[in-house]
PASEBA-1860 file (N, C-alpha, C; in nm, 3 decimals):
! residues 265
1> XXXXXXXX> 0.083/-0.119/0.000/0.000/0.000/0.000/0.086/0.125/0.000 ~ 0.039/0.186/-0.107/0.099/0.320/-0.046/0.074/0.480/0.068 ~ 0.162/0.601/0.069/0.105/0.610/0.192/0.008/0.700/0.170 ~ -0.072/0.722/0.078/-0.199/0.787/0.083/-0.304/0.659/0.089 ~ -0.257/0.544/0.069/-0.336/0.440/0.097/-0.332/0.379/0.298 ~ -0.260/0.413/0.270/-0.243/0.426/0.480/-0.307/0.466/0.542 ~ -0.353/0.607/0.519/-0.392/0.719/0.513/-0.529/0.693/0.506 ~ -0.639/0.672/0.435/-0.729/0.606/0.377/-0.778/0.512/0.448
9> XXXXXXXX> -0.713/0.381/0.502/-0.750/0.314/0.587/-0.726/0.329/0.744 ~ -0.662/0.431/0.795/-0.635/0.534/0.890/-0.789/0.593/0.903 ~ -0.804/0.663/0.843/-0.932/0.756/0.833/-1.067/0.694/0.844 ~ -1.012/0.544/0.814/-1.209/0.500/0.784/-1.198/0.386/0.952 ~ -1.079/0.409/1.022/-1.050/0.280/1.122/-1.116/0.415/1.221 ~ -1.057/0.567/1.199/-1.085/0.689/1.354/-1.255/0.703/1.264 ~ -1.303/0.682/1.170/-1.416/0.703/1.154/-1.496/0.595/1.227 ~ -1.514/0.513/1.195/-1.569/0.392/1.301/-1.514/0.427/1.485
17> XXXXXXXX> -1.436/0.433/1.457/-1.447/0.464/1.643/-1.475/0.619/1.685 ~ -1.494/0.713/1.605/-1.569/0.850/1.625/-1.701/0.798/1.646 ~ -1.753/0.713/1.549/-1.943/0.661/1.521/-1.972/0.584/1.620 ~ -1.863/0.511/1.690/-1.868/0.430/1.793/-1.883/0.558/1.966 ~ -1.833/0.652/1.983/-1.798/0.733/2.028/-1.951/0.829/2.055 ~ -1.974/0.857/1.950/-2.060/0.917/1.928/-2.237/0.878/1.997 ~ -2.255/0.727/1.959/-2.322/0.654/2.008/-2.322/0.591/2.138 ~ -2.235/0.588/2.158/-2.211/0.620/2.352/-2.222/0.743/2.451
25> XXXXXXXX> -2.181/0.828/2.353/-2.242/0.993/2.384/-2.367/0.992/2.409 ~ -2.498/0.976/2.280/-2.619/0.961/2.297/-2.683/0.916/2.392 ~ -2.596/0.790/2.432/-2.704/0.727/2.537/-2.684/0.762/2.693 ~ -2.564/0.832/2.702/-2.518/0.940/2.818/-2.625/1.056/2.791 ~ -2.631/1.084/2.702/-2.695/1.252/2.674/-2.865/1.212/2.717 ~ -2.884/1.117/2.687/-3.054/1.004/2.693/-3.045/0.978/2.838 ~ -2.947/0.988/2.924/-2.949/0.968/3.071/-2.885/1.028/3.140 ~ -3.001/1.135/3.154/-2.955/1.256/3.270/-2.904/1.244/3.350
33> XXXXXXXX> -3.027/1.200/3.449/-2.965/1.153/3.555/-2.889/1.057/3.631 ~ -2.861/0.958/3.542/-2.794/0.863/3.575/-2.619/0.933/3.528 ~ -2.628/1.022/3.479/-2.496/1.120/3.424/-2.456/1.161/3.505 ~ -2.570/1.260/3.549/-2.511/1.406/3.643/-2.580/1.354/3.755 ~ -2.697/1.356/3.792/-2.713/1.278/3.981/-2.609/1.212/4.056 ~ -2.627/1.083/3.972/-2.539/0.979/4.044/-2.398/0.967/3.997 ~ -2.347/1.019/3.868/-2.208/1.009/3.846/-2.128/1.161/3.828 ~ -2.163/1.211/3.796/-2.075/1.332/3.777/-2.122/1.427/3.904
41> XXXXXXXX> -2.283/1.479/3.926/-2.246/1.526/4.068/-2.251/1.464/4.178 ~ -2.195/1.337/4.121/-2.186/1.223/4.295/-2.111/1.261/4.394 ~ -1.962/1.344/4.340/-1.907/1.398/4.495/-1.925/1.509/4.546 ~ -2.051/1.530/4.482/-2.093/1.697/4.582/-2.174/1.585/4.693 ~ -2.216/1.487/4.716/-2.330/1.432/4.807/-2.169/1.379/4.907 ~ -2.229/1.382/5.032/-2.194/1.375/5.142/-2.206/1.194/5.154 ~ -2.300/1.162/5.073/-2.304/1.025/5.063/-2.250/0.931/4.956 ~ -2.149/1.001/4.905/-2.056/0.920/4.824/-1.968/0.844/4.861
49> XXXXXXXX> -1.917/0.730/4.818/-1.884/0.644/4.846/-1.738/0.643/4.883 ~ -1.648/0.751/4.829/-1.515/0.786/4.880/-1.546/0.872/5.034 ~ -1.592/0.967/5.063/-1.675/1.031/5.202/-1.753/0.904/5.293 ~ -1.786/0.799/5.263/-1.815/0.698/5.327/-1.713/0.573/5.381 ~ -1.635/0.577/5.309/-1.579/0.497/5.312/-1.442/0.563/5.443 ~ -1.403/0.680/5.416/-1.324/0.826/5.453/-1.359/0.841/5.619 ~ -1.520/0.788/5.623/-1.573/0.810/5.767/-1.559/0.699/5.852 ~ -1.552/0.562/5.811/-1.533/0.400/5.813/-1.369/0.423/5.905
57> XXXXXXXX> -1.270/0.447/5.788/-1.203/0.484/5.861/-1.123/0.575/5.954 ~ -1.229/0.685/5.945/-1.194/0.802/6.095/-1.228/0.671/6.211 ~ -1.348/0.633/6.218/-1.383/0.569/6.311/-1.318/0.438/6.360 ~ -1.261/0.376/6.257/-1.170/0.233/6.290/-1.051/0.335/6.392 ~ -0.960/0.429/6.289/-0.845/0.426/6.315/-0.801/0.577/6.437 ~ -0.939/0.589/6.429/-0.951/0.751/6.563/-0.869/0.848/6.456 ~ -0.938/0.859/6.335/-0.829/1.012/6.280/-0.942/1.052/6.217 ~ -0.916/1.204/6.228/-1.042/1.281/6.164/-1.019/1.283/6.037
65> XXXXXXXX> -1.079/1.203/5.934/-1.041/1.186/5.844/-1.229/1.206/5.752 ~ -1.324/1.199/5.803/-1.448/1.207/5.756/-1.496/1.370/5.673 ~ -1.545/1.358/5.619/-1.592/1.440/5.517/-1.776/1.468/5.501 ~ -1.808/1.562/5.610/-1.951/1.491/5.621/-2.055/1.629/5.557 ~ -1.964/1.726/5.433/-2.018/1.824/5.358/-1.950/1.890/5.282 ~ -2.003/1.886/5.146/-1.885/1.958/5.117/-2.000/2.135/5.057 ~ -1.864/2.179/5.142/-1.931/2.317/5.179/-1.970/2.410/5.072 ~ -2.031/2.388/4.947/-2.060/2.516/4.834/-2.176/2.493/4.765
73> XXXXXXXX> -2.200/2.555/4.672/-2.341/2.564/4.609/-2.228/2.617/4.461 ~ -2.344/2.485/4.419/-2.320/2.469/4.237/-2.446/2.575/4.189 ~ -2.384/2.701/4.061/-2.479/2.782/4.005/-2.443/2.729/3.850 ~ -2.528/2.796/3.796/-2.532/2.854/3.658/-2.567/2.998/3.621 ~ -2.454/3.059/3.555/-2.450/3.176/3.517/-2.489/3.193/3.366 ~ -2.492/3.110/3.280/-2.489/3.105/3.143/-2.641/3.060/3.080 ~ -2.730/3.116/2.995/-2.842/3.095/2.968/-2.828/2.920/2.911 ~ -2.739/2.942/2.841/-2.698/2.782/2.766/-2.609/2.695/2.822
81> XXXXXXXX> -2.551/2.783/2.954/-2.457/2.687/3.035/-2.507/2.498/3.065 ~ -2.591/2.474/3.098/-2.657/2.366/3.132/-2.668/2.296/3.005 ~ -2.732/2.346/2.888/-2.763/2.226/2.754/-2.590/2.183/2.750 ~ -2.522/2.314/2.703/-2.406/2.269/2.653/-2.340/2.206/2.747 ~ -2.287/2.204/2.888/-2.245/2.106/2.949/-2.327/1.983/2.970 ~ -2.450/1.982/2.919/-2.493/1.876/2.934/-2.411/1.793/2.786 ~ -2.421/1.884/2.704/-2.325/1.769/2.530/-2.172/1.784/2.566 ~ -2.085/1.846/2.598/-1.994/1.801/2.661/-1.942/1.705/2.775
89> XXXXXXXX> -2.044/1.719/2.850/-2.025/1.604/2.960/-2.046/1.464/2.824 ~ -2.142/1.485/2.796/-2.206/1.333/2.721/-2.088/1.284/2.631 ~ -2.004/1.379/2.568/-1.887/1.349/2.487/-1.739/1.265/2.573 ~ -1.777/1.349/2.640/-1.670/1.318/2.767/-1.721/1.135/2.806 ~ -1.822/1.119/2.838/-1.823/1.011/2.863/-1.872/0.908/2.752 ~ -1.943/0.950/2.655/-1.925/0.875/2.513/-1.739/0.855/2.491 ~ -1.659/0.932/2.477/-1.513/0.900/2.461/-1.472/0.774/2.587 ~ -1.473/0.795/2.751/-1.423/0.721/2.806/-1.444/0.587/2.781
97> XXXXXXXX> -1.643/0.558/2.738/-1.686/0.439/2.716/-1.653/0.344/2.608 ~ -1.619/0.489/2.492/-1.557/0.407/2.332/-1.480/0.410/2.353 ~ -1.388/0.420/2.457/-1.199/0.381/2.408/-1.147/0.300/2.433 ~ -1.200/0.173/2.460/-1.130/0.031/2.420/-1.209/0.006/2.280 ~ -1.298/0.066/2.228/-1.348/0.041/2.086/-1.215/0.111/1.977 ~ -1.183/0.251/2.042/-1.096/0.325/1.973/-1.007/0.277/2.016 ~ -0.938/0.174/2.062/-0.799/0.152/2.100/-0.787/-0.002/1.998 ~ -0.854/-0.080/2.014/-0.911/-0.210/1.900/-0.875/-0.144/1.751
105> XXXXXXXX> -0.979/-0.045/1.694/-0.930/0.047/1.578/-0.842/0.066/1.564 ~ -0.742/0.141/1.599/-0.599/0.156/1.638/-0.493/0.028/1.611 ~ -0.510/-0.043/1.693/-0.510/-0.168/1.684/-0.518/-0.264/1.548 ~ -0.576/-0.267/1.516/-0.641/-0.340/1.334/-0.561/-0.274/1.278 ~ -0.526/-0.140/1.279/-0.493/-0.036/1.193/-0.338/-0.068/1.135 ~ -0.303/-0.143/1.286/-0.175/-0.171/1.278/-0.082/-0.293/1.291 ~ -0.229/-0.374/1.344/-0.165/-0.517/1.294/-0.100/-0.579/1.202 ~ -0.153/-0.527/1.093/-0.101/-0.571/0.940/0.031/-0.614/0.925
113> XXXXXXXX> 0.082/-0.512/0.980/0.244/-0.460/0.961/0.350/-0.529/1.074 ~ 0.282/-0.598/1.161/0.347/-0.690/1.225/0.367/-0.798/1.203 ~ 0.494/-0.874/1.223/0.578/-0.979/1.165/0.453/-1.114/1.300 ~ 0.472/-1.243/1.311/0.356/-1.317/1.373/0.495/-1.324/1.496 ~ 0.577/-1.315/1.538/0.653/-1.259/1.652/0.627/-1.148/1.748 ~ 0.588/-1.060/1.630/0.575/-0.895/1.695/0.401/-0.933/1.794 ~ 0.338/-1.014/1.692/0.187/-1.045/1.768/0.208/-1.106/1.867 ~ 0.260/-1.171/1.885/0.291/-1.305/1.989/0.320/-1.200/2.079
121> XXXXXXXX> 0.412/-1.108/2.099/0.454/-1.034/2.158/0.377/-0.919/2.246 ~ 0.277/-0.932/2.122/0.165/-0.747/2.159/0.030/-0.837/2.183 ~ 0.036/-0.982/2.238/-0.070/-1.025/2.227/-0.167/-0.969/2.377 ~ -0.297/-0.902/2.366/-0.319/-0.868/2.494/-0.331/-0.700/2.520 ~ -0.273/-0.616/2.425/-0.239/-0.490/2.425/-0.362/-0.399/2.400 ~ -0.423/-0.458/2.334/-0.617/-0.374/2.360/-0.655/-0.411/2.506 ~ -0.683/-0.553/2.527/-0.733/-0.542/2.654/-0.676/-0.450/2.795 ~ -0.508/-0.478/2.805/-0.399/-0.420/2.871/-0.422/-0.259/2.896
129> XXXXXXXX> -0.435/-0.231/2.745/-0.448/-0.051/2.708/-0.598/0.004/2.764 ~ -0.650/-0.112/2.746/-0.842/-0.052/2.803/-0.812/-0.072/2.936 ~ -0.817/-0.117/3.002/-0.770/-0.176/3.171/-0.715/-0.124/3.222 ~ -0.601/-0.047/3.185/-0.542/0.068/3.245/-0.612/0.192/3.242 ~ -0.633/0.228/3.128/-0.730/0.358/3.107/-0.866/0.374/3.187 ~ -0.914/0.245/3.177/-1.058/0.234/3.244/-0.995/0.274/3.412 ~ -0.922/0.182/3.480/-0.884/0.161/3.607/-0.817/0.333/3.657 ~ -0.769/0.415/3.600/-0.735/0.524/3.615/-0.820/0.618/3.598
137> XXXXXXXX> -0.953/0.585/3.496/-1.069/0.650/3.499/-1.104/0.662/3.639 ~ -1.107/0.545/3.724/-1.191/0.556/3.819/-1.134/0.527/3.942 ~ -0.973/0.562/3.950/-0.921/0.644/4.050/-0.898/0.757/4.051 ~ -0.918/0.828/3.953/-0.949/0.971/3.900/-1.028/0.999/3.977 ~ -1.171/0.923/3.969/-1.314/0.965/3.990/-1.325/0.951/4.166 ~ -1.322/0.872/4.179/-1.291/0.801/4.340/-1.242/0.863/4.443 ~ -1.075/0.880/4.380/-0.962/0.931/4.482/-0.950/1.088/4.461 ~ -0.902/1.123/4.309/-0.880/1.200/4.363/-0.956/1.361/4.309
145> XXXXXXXX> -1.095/1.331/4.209/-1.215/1.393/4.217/-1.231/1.455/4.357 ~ -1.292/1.354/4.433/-1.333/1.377/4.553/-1.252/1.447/4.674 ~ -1.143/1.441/4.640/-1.028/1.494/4.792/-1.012/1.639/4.710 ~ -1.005/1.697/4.588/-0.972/1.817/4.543/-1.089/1.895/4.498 ~ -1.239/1.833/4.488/-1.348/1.886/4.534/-1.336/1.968/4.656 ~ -1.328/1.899/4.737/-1.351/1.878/4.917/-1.243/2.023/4.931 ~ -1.109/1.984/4.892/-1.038/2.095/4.943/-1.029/2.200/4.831 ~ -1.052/2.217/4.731/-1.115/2.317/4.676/-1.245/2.441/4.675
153> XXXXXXXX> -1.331/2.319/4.686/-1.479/2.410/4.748/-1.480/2.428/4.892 ~ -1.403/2.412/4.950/-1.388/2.463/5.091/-1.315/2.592/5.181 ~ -1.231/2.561/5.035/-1.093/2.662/5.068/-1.133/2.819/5.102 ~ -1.098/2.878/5.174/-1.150/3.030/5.179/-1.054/3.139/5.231 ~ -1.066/3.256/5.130/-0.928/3.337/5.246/-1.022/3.404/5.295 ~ -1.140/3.379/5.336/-1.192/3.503/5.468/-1.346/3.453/5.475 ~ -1.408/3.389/5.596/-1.479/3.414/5.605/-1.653/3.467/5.509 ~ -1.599/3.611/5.474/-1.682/3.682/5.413/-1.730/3.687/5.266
161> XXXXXXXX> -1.647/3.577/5.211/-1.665/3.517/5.096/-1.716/3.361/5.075 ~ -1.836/3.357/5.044/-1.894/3.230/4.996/-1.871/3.122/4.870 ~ -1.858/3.042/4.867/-1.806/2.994/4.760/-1.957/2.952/4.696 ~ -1.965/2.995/4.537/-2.055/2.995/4.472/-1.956/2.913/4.360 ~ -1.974/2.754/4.334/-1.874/2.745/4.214/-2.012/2.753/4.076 ~ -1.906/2.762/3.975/-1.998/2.774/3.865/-2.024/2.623/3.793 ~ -2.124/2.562/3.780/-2.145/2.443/3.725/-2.011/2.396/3.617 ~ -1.983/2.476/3.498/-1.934/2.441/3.376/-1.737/2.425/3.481
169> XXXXXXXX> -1.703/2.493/3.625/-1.578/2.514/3.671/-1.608/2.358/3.717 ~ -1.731/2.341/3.786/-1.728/2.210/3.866/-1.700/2.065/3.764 ~ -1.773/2.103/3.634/-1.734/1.984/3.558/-1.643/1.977/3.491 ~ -1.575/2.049/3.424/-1.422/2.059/3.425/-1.300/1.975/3.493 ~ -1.379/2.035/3.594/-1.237/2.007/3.719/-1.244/1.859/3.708 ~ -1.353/1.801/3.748/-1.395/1.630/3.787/-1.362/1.542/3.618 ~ -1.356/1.639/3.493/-1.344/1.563/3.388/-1.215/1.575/3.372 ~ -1.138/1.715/3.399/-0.991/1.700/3.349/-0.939/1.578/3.479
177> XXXXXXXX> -0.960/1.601/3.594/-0.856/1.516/3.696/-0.896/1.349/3.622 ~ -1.017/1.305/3.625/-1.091/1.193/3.586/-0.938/1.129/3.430 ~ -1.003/1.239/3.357/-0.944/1.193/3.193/-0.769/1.183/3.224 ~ -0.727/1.265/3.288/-0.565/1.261/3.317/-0.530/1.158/3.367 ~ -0.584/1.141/3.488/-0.563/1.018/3.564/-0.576/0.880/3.456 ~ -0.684/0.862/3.346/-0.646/0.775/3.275/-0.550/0.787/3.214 ~ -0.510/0.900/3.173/-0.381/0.878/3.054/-0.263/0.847/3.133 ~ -0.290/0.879/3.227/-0.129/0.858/3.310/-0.141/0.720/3.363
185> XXXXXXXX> -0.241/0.660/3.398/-0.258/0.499/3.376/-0.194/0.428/3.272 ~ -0.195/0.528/3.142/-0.108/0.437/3.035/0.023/0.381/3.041 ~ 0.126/0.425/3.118/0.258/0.474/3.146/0.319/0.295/3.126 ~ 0.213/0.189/3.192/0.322/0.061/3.108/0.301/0.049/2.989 ~ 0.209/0.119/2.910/0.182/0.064/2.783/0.291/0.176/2.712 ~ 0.272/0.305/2.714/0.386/0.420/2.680/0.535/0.303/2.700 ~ 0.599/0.275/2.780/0.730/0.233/2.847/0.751/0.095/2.760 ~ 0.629/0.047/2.700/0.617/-0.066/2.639/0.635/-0.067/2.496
193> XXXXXXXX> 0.627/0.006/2.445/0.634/0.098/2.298/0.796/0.156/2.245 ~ 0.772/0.224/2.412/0.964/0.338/2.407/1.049/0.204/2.442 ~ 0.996/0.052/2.472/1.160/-0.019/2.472/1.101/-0.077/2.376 ~ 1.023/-0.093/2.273/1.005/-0.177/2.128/1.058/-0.137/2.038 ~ 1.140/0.008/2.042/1.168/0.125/1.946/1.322/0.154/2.019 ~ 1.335/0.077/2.134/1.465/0.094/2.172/1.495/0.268/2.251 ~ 1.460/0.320/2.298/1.405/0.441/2.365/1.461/0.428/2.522 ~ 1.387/0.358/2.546/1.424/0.288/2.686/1.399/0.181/2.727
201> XXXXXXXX> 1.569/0.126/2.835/1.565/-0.010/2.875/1.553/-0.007/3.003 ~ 1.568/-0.185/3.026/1.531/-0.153/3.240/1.607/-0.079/3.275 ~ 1.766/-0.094/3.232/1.854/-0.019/3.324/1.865/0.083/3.329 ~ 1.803/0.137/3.219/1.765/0.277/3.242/1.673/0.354/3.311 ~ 1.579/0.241/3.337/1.430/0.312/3.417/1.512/0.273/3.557 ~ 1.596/0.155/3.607/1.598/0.138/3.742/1.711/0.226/3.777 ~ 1.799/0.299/3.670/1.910/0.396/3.703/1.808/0.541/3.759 ~ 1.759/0.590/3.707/1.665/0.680/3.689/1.540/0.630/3.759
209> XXXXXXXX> 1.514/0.569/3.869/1.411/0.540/3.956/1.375/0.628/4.057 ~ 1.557/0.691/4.078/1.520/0.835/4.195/1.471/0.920/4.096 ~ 1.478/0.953/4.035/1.460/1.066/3.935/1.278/1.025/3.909 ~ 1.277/0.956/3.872/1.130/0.909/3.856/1.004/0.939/3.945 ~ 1.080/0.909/4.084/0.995/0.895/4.198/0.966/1.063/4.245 ~ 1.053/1.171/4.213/1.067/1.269/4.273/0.988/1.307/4.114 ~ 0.957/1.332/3.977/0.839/1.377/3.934/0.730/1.288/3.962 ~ 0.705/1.184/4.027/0.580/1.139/4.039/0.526/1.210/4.132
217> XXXXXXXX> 0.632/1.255/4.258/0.563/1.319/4.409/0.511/1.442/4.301 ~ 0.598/1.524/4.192/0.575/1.640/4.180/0.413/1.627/4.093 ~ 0.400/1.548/3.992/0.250/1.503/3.958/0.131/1.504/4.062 ~ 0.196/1.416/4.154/0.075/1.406/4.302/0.039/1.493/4.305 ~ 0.150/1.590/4.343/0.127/1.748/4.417/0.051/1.833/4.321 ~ 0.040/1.833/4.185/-0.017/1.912/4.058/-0.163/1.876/4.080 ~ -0.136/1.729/4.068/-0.288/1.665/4.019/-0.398/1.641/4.201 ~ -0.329/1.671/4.309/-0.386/1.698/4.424/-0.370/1.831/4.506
225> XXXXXXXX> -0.478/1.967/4.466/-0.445/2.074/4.490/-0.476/2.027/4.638 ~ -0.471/1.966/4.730/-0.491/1.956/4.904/-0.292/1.956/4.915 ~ -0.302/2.016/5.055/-0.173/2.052/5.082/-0.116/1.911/5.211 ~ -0.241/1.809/5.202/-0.245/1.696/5.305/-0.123/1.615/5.238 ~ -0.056/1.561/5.249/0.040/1.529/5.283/0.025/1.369/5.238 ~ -0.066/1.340/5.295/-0.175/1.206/5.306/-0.278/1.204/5.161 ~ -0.302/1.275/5.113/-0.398/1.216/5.004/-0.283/1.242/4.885 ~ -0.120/1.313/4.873/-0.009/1.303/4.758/0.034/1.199/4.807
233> XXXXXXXX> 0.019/1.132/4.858/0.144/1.005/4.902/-0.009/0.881/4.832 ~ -0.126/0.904/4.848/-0.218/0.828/4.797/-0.247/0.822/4.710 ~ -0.231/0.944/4.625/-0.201/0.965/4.478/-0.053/0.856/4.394 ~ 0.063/0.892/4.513/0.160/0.861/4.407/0.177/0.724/4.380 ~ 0.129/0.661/4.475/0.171/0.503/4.506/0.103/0.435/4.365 ~ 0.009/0.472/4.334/-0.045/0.379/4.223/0.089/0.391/4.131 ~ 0.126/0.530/4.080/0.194/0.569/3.997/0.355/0.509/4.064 ~ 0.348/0.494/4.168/0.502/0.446/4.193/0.498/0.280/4.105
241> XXXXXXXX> 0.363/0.189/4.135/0.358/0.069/4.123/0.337/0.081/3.980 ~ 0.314/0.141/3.884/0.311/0.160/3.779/0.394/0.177/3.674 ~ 0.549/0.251/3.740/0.667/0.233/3.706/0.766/0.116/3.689 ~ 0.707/0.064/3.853/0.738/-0.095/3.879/0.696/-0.167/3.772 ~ 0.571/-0.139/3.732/0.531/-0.270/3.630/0.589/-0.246/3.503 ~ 0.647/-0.142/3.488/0.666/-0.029/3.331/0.783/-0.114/3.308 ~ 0.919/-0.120/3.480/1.038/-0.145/3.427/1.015/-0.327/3.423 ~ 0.947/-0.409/3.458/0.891/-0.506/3.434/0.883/-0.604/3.248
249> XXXXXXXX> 0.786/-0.483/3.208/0.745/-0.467/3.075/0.861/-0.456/2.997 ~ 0.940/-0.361/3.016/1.099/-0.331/2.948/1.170/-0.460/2.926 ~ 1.183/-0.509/3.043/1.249/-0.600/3.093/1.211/-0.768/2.984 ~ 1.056/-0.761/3.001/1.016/-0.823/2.927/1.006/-0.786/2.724 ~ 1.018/-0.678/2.721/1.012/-0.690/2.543/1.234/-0.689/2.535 ~ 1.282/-0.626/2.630/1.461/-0.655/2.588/1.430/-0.851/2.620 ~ 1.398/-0.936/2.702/1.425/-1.055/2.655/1.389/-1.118/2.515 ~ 1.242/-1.050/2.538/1.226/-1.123/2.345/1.331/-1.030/2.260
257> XXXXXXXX> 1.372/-0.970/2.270/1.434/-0.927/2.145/1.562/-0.990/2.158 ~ 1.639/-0.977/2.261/1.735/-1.112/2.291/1.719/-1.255/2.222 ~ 1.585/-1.318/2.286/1.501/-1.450/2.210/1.542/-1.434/2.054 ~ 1.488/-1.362/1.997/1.456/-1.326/1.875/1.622/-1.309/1.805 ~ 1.692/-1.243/1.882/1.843/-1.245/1.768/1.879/-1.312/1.773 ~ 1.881/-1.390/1.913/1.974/-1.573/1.880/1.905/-1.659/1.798 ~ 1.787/-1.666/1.760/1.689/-1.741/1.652/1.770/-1.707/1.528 ~ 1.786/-1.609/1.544/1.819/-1.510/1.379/1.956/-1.587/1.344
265> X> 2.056/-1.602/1.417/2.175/-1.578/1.464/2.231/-1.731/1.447
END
């Protein structure tokens, strides 16, 4: 093929997973409240399941650790504020729901071109790539949605100011932390790619492990505006064990390629 023929079948693989995308949107946009009640403004309720769970253990472990309001009032300032975050939210979660559809696409797109080694190799890498993404979706949503809600809508330099957040600030916030947190879930599949291309090896990730660990604290600290001490160290750990598995992965595509030259050889 040539590469306007690449190109071509490129275009009709992101067309199918846009249509796929799209149709997951709809049926978000078709369910209000099952959208915005129970999932998107779930951590304004005092009865969410991270604040419940938060109170479980104040009480096991005697630390004030419970969360029993979170102190603001959601407005709308915008005549159209509400429709249109209502089709953005719906996109937002039409995308999270199609992207093991769009990662499959992707996928096909590029199988072709792999030798039946390279498959053997990448066997697993849709499911792997959805599983991470999904699983970071919803420590996004969980962990750390809810702790930068809490210390965000709370925060006050005086008294005499009320916090009024604006609907379109509140969903934002819960979709960018949510969507980041998946991408940064990707990090064995990224690490898995950069040693297939020769980029990086273990000994390079375990040389560079201090180095690693000190931007992950600095991520925590970005992606958890609370100054607790306790919810960046709860943040980073996934991401510490994530590195772990990254230099793992390395570890594992430098043996096959080892495998693979003494075959040759």
């Amino acid at each position: 093929m040539h590469f306007l023929d690449h190109l071509e079948a490129l275009r009709w693989h992101l067309v199918r997973a846009a249509i796929a995308i799209v149709v997951f949107a709809l049926v978000a946009f078709l369910n209000t409240e099952i959208l915005f009640d129970q999932i998107i403004l779930g951590a304004k309720s005092p009865d969410f399941l991270t604040y419940r769970v938060l109170c479980q253990l104040s009480d096991r472990f005697n630390v004030d650790m419970c969360i029993r309001e979170v102190p603001f009032i959601l407005i709308n300032i915008d005549i159209s504020g509400q429709f249109t975050t209502h089709i953005y939210t719906s996109f937002i979660a039409g995308f999270i729901l199609g992207f093991p559809y769009l990662i499959w696409e992707l996928w096909r797109f590029i199988k072709p071109a792999l030798s039946k080694k390279e498959l053997n190799y990448s066997r697993g890498i849709v499911f792997f790539s959805s599983l991470l993404f999904l699983s970071g979706v919803l420590f996004g949503y969980y962990i750390i949605s809810p702790l930068s809600i809490n210390f965000l809508g709370s925060y006050q330099i005086s008294s005499m100011v009320a916090n009024q957040i604006t609907l379109s600030s509140f969903i934002s916030t819960v979709t960018m932390l949510t969507l980041s947190s998946g991408v940064v879930f990707e990090l064995p599949v990224v690490i898995y790619f950069l040693s297939k291309i020769g980029i990086v090896t273990p000994s390079f990730l375990r040389t560079y492990r201090r180095h690693a660990m000190v931007i992950i604290l600095i991520i925590a600290a970005l992606i958890t505006p609370s100054p607790d001490i306790s919810s960046q160290i709860l943040v980073a750990i996934p991401l510490f064990i994530l590195y772990e598995i990254g230099i793992g992965v390395s570890a594992m595509v430098l043996r096959n390629k080892e495998k693979e030259a003494k075959s040759q050889s």
